[in-house]
C-alpha positions in Angstrom: 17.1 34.2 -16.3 17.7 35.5 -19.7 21.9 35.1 -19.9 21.1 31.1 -19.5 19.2 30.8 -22.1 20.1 33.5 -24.8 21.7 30.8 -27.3 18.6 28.7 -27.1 16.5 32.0 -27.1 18.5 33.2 -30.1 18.5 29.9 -32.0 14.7 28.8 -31.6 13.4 32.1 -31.4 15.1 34.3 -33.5 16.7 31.7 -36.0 19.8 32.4 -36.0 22.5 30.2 -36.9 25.2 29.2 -34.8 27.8 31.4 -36.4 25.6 34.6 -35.9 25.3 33.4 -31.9 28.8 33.3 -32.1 28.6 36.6 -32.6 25.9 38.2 -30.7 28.3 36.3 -28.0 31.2 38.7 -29.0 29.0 41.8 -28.8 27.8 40.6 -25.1 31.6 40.5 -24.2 32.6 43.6 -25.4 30.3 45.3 -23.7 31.2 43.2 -21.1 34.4 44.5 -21.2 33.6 48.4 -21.6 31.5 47.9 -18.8 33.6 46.8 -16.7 36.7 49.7 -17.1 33.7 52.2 -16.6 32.9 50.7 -13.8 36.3 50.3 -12.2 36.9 53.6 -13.2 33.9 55.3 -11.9 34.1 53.5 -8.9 37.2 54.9 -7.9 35.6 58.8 -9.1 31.9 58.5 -7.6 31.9 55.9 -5.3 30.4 52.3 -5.8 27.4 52.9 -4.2 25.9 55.1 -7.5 27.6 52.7 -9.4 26.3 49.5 -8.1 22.6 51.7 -7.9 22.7 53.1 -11.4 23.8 50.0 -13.0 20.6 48.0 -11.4 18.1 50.7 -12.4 19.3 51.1 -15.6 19.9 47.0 -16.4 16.1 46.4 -15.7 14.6 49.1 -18.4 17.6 47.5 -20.2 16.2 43.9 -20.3 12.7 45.4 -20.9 13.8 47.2 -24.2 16.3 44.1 -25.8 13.4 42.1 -26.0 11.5 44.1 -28.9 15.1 43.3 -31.3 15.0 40.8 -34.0 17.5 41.7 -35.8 21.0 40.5 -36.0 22.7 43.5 -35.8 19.9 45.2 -33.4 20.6 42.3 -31.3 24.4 42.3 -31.2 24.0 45.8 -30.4 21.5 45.7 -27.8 22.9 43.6 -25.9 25.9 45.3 -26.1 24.9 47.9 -24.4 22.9 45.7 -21.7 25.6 44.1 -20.3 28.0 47.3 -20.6 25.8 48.7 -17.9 25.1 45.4 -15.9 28.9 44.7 -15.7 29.8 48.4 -14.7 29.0 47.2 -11.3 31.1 44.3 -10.9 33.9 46.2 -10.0 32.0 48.2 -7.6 30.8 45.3 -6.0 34.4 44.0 -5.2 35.3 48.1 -4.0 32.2 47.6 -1.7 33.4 44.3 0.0 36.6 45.9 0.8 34.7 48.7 2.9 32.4 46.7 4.4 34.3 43.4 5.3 37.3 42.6 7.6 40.3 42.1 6.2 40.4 38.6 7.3 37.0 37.4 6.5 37.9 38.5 2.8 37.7 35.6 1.3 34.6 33.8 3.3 33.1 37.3 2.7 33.4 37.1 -1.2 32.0 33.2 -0.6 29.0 35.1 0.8 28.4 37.4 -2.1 28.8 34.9 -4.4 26.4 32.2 -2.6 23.8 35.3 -2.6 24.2 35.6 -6.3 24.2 32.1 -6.5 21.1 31.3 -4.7 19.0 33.0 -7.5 20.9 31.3 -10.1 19.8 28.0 -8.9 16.5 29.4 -8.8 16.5 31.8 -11.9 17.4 29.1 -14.9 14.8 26.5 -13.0 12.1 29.1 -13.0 13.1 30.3 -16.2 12.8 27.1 -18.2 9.1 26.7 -16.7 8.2 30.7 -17.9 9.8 29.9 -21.7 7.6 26.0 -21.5 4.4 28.4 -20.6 4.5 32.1 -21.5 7.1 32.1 -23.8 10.8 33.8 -23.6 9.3 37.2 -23.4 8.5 36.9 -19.7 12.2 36.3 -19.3 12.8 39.5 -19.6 10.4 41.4 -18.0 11.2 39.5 -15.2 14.7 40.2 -15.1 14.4 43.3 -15.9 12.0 43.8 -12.9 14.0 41.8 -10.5 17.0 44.4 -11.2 14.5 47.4 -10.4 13.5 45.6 -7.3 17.3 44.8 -5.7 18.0 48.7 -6.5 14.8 49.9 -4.2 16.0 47.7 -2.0 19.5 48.5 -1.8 18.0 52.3 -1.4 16.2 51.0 1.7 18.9 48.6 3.7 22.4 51.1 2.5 21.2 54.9 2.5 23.8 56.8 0.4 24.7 59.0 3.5 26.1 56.3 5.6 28.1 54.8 1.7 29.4 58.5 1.5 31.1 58.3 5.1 32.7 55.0 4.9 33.4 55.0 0.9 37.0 56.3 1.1 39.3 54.6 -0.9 41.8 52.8 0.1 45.3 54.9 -1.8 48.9 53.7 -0.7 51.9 55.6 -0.8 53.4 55.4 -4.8 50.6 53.3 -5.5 51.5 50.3 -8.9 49.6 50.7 -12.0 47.6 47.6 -12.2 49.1 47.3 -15.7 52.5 47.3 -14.4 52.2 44.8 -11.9 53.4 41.8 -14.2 52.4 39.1 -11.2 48.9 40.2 -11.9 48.8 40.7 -15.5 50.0 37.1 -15.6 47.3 35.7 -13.4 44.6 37.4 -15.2 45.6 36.1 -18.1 45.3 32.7 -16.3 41.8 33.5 -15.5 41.0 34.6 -18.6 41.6 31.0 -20.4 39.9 29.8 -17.0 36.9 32.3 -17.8 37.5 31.0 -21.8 36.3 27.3 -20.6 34.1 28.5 -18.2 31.7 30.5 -19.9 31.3 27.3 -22.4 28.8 26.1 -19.8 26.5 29.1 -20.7 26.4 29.0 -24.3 27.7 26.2 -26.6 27.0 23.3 -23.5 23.2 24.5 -23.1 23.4 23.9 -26.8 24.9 20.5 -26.1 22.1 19.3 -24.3 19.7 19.6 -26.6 21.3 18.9 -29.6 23.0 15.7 -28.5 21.5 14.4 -25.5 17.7 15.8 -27.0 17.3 17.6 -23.6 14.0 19.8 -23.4 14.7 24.1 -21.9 12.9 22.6 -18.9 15.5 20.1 -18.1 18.7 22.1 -19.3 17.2 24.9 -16.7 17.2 22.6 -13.7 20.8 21.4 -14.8 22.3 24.9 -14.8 19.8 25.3 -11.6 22.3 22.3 -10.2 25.1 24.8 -10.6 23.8 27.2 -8.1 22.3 24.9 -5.4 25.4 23.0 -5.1 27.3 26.7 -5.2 24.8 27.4 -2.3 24.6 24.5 0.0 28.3 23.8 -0.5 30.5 26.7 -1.1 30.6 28.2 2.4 32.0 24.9 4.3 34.1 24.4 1.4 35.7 27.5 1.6 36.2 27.4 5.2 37.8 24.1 5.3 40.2 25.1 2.7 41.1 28.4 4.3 42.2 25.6 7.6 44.7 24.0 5.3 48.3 25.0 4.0 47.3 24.8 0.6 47.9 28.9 -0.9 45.8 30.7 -2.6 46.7 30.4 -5.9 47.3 26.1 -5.3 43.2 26.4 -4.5 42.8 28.0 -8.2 45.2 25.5 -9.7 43.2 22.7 -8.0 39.8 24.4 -9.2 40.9 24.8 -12.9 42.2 20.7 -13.2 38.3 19.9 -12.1 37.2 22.2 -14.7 39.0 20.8 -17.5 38.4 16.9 -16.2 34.5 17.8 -16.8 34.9 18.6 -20.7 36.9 15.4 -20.8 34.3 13.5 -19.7 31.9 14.5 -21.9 34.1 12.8 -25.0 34.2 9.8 -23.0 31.3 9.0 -22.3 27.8 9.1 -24.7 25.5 8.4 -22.0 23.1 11.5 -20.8 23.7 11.3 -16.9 27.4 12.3 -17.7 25.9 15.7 -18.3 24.8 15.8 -14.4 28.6 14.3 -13.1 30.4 16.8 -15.4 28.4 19.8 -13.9 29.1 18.8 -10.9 32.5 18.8 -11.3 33.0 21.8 -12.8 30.2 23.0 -10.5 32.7 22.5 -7.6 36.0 23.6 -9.7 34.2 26.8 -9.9 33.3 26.8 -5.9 37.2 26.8 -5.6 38.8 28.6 -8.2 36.3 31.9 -8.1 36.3 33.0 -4.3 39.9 32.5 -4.2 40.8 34.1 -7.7 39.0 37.1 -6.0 40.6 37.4 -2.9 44.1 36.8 -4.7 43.0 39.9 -6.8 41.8 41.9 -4.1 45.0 41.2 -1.9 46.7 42.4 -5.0 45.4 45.4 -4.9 46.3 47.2 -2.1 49.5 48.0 -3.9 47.6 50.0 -5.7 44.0 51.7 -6.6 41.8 49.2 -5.7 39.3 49.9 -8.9 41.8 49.8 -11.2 42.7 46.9 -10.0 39.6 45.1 -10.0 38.4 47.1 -13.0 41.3 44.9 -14.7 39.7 41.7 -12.6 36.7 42.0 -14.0 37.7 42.7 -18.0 40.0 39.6 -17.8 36.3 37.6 -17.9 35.0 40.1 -20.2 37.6 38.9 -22.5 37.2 35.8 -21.7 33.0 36.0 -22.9 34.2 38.1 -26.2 36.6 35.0 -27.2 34.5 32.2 -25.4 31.7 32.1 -26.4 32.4 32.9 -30.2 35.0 30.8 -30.9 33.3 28.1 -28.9 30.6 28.3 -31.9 32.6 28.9 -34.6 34.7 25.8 -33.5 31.7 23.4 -32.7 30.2 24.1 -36.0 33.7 23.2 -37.9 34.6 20.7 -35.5 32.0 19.5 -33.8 31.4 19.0 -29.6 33.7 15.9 -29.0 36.9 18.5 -30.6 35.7 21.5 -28.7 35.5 20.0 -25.2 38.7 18.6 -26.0 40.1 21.6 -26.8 38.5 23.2 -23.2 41.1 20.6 -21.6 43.7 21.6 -23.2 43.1 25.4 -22.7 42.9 24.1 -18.4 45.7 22.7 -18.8 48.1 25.7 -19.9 46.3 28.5 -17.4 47.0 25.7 -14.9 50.8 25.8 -16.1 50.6 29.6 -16.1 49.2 29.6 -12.7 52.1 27.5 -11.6 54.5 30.7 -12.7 52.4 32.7 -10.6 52.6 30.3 -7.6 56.5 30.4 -7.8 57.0 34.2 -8.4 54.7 35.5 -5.5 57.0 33.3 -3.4 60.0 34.7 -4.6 58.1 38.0 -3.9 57.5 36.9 -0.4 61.3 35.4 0.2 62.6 38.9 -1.3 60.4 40.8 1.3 60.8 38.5 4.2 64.7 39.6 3.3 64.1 43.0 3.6 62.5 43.4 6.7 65.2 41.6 8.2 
C-alpha cells in the first residue's frame, strides 16, 4: 500500500518538492539494490527459506518505524534501509521456485507467483486510497507493516523449516559461469533495466500525472493502479499459457511486451483527454503480463550455467538500478521538461532495450546453432 503512493505521500504530506522525491526515489533504489546482492548472496549461504522469513518479519516493524520520519534526509535513509531488507528476498523467492516447481512449468509457475503478488496489488492501492481519504496515510503503514508480519506466521505454518532444509540444495554445475561473465546475460539485464527505467514511471512521476494534469483525487489514482493488478490477475495465466503454445521464443515475448510499454507513454502526448489514462494502463498493464514472467524464466534458464543466486541476485539488481535512475531522473526531467517530454522520452528508452533485446535474440541462437554443432 505505501510504495503506490509514497510520491503523493511525500508531496502532500511531507511537502517536499519534486526534486527532493526525486531523491528519496534514489535512496529507495539503492537500497533496493543492496538488498538485493544480500539477498542473492545469502540465499545461496543460508538458504531462502530464512531469507524470504527474515526479510518479512523484519519489513513489517520496518514500515511501522519509517512512518515517524519527516525529514528529508531521515526519510531518504529510512527508506533505504526498508526496502534493503524487503528486496533481500526477491532473489530468494526466485531460488525457492526453482526447488519447488518442475522444470517445465517454470514459466506458468513464476505466472503464479506473480498473479499472487498481484492479487493484493489490485487490492492494496484500491484499499489504500480509501484508508489515506479516511484515516489518513499513517494507517498505510501499519497496515503494511502488519500484513508482512502476518504472510511470515503464515509461511511458518504452511513451509516448516525442516522440510526447506531437506529440499533446499542448490543447484551447482560442473565449472559453473560467473553471472558477470556471462556477456548474453549481462546484455539482457541491461535490457531490462531501461525496461524497468520506464516501468517504474508508472509508480512515481505517472501517479503524479494524474493528479496534476488530469486533477485525479488518491481515491481514483488507487483504483487505476488497482486496474493494474486485476487485469495482471484475471488475465496473466491464460495469457501466458497461450503464448507458451506458440513459436514465438522467449525473448520475442519480452520484445513484444516492451513495444506495448513504450506505445502507452506515447499515448499519453497524444491525447489530453482523461480516459487515455485507463487505455494506457491497460496497455502497459498487459506489456508487463508479457515481458515479466518471461524475462524471469529467460533469467532463470540462464542460470543453470551457473549459481543460481548469483544469478538472480544480478536479476533482481538490474530493477534495482532501474528504481535508483527511474524514478529520479523521471522527476528531475518532468520538473525541467515537463510530462509531454518525459513520456516521450520513455518511448524512446523502449525502443533501444527493444533493439538491445534483438542482440540478445540473435546471439542465444548462435549459442544454440554452435551447441546443436557440437553434439553432433
Amino acid at each position: 500500500m505505501v510504495i503506490p503512493f509514497l510520491s503523493l505521500y511525500l508531496s502532500d504530506d511531507l511537502c517536499f518538492s519534486l526534486s527532493q522525491i526525486g531523491w528519496v526515489m534514489t535512496s529507495f533504489g539503492l537500497g533496493s539494490l543492496l538488498g538485493a546482492w544480500i539477498g542473492g548472496k545469502l540465499s545461496d549461504h543460508i538458504g531462502y527459506y530464512k531469507v524470504i522469513l527474515g526479510s518479512l518479519f523484519l519489513t513489517g516493524i520496518s514500515f511501522f518505524v519509517v512512518q515517524y520520519f519527516s525529514s528529508f534526509w531521515s526519510i531518504c535513509v529510512s527508506f533505504f534501509v526498508l526496502i534493503a531488507i524487503a528486496d533481500a528476498a526477491r532473489p530468494a523467492f526466485f531460488v525457492a521456485l526453482s526447488a519447488y516447481s518442475k522444470p517445465e512449468n517454470k514459466t506458468r509457475s513464476l505466472t503464479f507467483i506473480r498473479l499472487a503478488i498481484n492479487l493484493g496489488f489490485s487490492m492494496g492501492p484500491a484499499l489504500g486510497g480509501l484508508i489515506i481519504a479516511t484515516i489518513g496515510y499513517s494507517g498505510l503503514f501499519w497496515i503494511d507493516g502488519i500484513t508482512c508480519i502476518i504472510a511470515g506466521f503464515i509461511m511458518i505454518k504452511t513451509l516448516h523449516p525442516k522440510k526447506a532444509r531437506v529440499i533446499d540444495k542448490e543447484i551447482v554445475v560442473d565449472n559453473p559461469i560467473p553471472a558477470h561473465s556471462d556477456g548474453i546475460y549481462i546484455l539482457f539485464l541491461i535490457a531490462l533495466t531501461l525496461f524497468g527505467f520506464i516501468f517504474v514511471q508508472y509508480f512515481s512521476t505517472i501517479p503524479l500525472y494524474y493528479k496534476e494534469v488530469h486533477f485525479l483525487s488518491e481515491r481514483n489514482i488507487g483504483l487505476i493502479l488497482a486496474l493494474n493488478g486485476a487485469l495482471i490477475f484475471v488475465f496473466e495465466m491464460p495469457l501466458i499459457a497461450y503464448l507458451e503454445s506458440t513459436s514465438f521464443s522467449k525473448i520475442g515475448n519480452i520484445i513484444s511486451g516492451f513495444i506495448l510499454t513504450g506505445i502507452s507513454f506515447i499515448l499519453l502526448v497524444i491525447s489530453p483527454w482523461a480516459g487515455i489514462v485507463i487505455i494506457g494502463m491497460v496497455i502497459a498493464t498487459v506489456g508487463e503480463m508479457i515481458s515479466f514472467p518471461f524475462g524471469n524464466a529467460f533469467a532463470l534458464d540462464r542460470s543453470k550455467k551457473g549459481r543460481q543466486g548469483a544469478y538472480m541476485g544480478l536479476y533482481s539488481m538490474s530493477f534495482s538500478a532501474a528504481h535508483i535512475l527511474g524514478h529520479n531522473s523521471g522527476m528531475q526531467f518532468i520538473n525541467t521538461y515537463g510530462y509531454d517530454n518525459a513520456w516521450l522520452l520513455m518511448a524512446g528508452i523502449a525502443a533501444i532495450g527493444t533493439f538491445l533485446l534483438f542482440i540478445v535474440k540473435q546471439k542465444v541462437n548462435k549459442e544454440k546453432t554452435k551447441h546443436t554443432l557440437k553434439s553432433i
